[in-house]
C-alpha positions as CSV (number, residue, x, y, z in Angstrom):
1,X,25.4,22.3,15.6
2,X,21.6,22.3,16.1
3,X,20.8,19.1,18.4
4,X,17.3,19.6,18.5
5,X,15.7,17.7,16.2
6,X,17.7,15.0,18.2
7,X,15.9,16.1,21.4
8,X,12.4,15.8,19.3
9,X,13.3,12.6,18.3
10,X,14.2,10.5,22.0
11,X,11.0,12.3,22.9
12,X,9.2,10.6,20.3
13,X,10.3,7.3,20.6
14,X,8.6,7.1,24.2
15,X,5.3,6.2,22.3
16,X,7.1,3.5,19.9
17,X,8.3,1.9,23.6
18,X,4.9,1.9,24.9
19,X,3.9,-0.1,22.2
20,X,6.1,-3.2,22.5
21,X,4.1,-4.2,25.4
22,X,1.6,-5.9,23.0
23,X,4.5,-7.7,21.4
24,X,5.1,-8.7,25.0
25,X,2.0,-10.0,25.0
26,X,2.9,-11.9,21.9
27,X,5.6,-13.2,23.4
28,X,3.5,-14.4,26.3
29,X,1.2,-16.2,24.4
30,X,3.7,-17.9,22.2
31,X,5.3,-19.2,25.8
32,X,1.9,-20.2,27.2
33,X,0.6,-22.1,23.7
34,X,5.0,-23.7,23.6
35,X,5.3,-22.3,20.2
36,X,8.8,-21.9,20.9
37,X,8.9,-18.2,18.6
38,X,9.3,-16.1,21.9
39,X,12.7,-15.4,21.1
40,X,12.2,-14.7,17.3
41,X,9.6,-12.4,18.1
42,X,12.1,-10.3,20.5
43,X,14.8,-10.4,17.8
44,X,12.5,-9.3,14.8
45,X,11.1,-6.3,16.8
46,X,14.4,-5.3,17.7
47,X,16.0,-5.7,15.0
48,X,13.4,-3.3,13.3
49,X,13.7,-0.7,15.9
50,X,17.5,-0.6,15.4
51,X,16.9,-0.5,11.4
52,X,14.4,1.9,11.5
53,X,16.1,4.2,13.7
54,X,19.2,3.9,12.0
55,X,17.8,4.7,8.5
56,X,15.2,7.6,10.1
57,X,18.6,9.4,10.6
58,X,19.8,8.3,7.2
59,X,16.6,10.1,6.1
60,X,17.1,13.2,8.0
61,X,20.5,13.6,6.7
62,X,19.6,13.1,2.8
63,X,16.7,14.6,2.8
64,X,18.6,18.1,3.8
65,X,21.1,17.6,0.8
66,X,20.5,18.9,-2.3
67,X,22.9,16.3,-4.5
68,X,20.7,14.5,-6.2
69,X,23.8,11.7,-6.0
70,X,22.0,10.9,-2.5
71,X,18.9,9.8,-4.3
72,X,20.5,7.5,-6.9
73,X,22.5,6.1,-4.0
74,X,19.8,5.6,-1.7
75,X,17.7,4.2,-4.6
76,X,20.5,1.8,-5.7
77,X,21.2,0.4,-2.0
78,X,17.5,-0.7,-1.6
79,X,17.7,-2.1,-5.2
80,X,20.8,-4.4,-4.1
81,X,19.3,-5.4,-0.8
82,X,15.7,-6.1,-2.9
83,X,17.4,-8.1,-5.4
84,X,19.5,-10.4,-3.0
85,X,16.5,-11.1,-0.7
86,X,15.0,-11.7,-3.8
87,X,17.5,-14.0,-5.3
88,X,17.6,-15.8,-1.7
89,X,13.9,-16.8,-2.5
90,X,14.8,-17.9,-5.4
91,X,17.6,-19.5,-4.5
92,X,18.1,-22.4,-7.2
93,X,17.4,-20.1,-9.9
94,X,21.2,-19.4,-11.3
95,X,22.5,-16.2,-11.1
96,X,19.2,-15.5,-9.4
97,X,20.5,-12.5,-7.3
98,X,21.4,-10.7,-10.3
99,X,18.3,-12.0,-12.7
100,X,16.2,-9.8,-9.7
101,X,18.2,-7.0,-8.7
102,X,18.3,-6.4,-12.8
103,X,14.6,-6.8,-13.2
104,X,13.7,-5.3,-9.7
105,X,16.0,-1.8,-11.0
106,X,14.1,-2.2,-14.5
107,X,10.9,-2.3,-13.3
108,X,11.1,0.5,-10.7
109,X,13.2,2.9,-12.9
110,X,11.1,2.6,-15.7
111,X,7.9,3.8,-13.3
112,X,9.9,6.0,-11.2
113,X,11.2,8.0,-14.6
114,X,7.0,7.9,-16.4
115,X,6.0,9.7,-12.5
116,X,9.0,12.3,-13.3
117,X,8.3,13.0,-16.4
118,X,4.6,13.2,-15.7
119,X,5.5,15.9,-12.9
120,X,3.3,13.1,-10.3
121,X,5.7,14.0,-8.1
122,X,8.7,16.5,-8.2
123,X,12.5,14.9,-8.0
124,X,13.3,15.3,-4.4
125,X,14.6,13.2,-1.3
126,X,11.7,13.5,0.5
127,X,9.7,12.1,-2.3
128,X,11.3,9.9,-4.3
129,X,13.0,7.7,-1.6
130,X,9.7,6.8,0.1
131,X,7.8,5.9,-3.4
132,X,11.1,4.1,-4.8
133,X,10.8,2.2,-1.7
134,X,7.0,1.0,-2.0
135,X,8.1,0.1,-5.6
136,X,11.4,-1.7,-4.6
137,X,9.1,-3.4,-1.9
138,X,6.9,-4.8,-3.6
139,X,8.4,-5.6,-7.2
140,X,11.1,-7.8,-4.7
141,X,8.0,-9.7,-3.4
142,X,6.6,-10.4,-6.7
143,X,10.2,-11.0,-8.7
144,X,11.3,-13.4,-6.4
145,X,7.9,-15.7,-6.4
146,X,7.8,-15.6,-10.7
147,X,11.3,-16.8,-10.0
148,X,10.9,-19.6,-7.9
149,X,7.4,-20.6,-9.2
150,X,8.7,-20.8,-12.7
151,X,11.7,-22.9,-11.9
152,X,9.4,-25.5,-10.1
153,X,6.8,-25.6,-12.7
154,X,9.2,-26.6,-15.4
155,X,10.7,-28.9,-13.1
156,X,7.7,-30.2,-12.3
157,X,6.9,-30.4,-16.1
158,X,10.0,-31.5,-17.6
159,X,8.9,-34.1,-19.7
160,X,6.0,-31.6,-21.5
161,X,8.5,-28.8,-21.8
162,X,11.7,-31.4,-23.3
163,X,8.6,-32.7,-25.9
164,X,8.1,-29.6,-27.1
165,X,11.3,-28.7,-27.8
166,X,12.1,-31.6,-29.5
167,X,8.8,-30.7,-31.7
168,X,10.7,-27.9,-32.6
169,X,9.4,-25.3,-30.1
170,X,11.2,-22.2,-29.3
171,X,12.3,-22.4,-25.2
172,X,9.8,-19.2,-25.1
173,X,7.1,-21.7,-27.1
174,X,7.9,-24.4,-24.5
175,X,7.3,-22.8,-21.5
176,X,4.8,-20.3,-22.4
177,X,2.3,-21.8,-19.7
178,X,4.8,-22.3,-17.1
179,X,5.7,-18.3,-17.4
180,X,2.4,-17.2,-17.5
181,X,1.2,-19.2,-14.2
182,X,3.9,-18.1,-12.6
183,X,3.0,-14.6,-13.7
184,X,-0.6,-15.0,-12.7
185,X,0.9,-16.3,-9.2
186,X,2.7,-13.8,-8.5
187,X,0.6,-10.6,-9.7
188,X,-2.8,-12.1,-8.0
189,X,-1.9,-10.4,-4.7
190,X,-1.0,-7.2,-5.9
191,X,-4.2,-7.3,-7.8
192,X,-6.4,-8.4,-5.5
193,X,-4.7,-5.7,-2.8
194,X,-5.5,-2.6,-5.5
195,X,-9.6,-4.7,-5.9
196,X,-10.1,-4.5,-2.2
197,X,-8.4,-1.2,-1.2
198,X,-10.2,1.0,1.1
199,X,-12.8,-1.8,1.6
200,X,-11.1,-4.7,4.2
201,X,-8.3,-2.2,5.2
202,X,-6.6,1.4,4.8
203,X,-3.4,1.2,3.3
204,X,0.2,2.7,4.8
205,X,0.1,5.4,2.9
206,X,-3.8,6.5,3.3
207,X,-3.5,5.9,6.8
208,X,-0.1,7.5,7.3
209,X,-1.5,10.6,5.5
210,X,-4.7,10.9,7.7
211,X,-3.1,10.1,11.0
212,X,-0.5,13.5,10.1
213,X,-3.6,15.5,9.7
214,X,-4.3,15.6,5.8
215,X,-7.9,15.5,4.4
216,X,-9.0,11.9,3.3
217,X,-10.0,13.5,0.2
218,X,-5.7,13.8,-0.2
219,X,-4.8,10.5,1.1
220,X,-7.1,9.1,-1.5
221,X,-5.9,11.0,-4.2
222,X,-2.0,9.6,-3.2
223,X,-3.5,6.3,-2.8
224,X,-4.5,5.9,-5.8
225,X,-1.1,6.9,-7.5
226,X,0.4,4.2,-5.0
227,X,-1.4,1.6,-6.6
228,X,-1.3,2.4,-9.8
229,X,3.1,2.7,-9.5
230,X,3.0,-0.7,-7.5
231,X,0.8,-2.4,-10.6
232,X,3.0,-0.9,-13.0
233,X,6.3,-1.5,-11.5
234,X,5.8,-5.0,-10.5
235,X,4.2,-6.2,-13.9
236,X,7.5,-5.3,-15.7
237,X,9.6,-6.3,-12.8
238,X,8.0,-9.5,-12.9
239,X,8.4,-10.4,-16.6
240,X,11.7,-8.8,-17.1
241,X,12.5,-11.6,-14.3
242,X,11.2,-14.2,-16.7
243,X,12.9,-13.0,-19.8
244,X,16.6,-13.2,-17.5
245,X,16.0,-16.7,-16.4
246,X,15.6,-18.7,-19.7
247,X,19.5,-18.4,-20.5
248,X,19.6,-20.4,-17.3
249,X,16.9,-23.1,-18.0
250,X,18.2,-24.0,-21.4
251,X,21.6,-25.0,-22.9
252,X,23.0,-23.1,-26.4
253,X,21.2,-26.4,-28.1
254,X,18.0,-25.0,-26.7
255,X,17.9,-28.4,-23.8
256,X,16.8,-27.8,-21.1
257,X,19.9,-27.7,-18.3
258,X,19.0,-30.5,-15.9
259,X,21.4,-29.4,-13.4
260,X,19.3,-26.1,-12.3
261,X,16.4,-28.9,-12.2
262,X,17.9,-31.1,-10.2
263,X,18.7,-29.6,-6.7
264,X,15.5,-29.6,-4.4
């Protein structure tokens, strides 16, 4: 058995090692200003040089299999850890783990199979993991703040939302504004991100390009398709999210169901 992309791989993790020493210096100036985070800072960075060397070997191995089982597998673990960090966030949203692992998988497969289909980029390990995993990123981010702000604006709104169901307002009618601030919340950042690309900073992908030794003129070209998957994917991701929670807010006799309202 060939070891040598083993050997390759110590080698270049000296670099990564060098490179703790300015969280050391984090650490030092957490100590010095008594923020107490000094040992939170030690665990994060380890804990994300044991993840990421754990799944850069989970990489090498699926990326020289040609099952495409490996891919929907790959895809659906970082779809199940997305939707319960997602669901964590929001966390008094019932069935809130499920609501965003459903919404995170529609929004994602939806894009992923419109980039297929449009031959953007070819169905392979080595492609489709990475991109699946800026979409799964990101539409976790946004699903699980249009979650939690939704649940705390109709909370926060109760008494508007119960009038105008006893109006005779549709639970959709009702909380029409509360689902589209929440939606407005959430997106803004993503939006404002693609507005100011290239301008305040280079993105992961740009800069990942460019530091291997492509052209600019490439990294922008794969940029661009970046952004467009992560608006795409996190807009439906997002209201798919809002569509799943409404059984939860409201009873059969379209009430609202205080109990979700009531925790804090």
């Amino acid at each position: 058995m060939d070891f040598a992309w083993m050997v390759e791989f110590l080698k270049g993790m000296v670099k990564p090692l060098f490179a703790t020493v300015v969280v050391l210096m984090a650490v030092g100036l957490s100590f010095a200003q008594k923020l107490g985070l000094e040992s939170e800072m030690i665990y994060s960075i380890a804990r994300a040089f044991l993840q990421l060397s754990v799944i850069g070997f989970v990489l090498q191995f699926i990326f020289t299999q040609k099952n495409v089982v490996w891919i929907v597998l790959a895809y659906l673990f970082m779809v199940s850890v997305a939707g319960y960090t997602a669901g964590q966030r929001a966390k008094h949203v019932p069935r809130g783990k499920y609501v965003a692992g459903a919404s995170i998988l529609a929004g994602t497969a939806i894009t992923m199979f419109l980039l297929v289909l449009l031959n953007v980029f070819p169905f392979t390990p080595r492609y489709i993991i990475p991109v699946a995993g800026m979409m799964v990123g990101n539409s976790m981010t946004v699903t699980g703040v249009t979650m939690k702000r939704l649940r705390d604006d109709i909370k926060i709104q109760m008494n508007l939302v119960e009038t105008a169901l006893a109006l005779g307002a549709t639970p959709r009618q009702a909380t029409l504004q509360q689902v589209k601030r929440a939606l407005v919340l959430a997106l803004s950042p993503v939006l404002d991100n693609a507005k100011t690309v290239g301008l305040i900073s280079l993105p992961g992908a740009m800069t990942g390009l460019i530091m291997g030794g492509a052209s600019p003129l490439e990294a922008i070209q794969l940029q661009i398709v970046v952004m467009n998957f992560l608006i795409g994917a996190s807009t439906v991701s997002s209201i798919m999210s809002t569509y799943l929670c409404w059984p939860a807010f409201f009873t059969k006799a379209y009430q609202l169901e205080t109990k979700v309202f009531s925790a804090e």
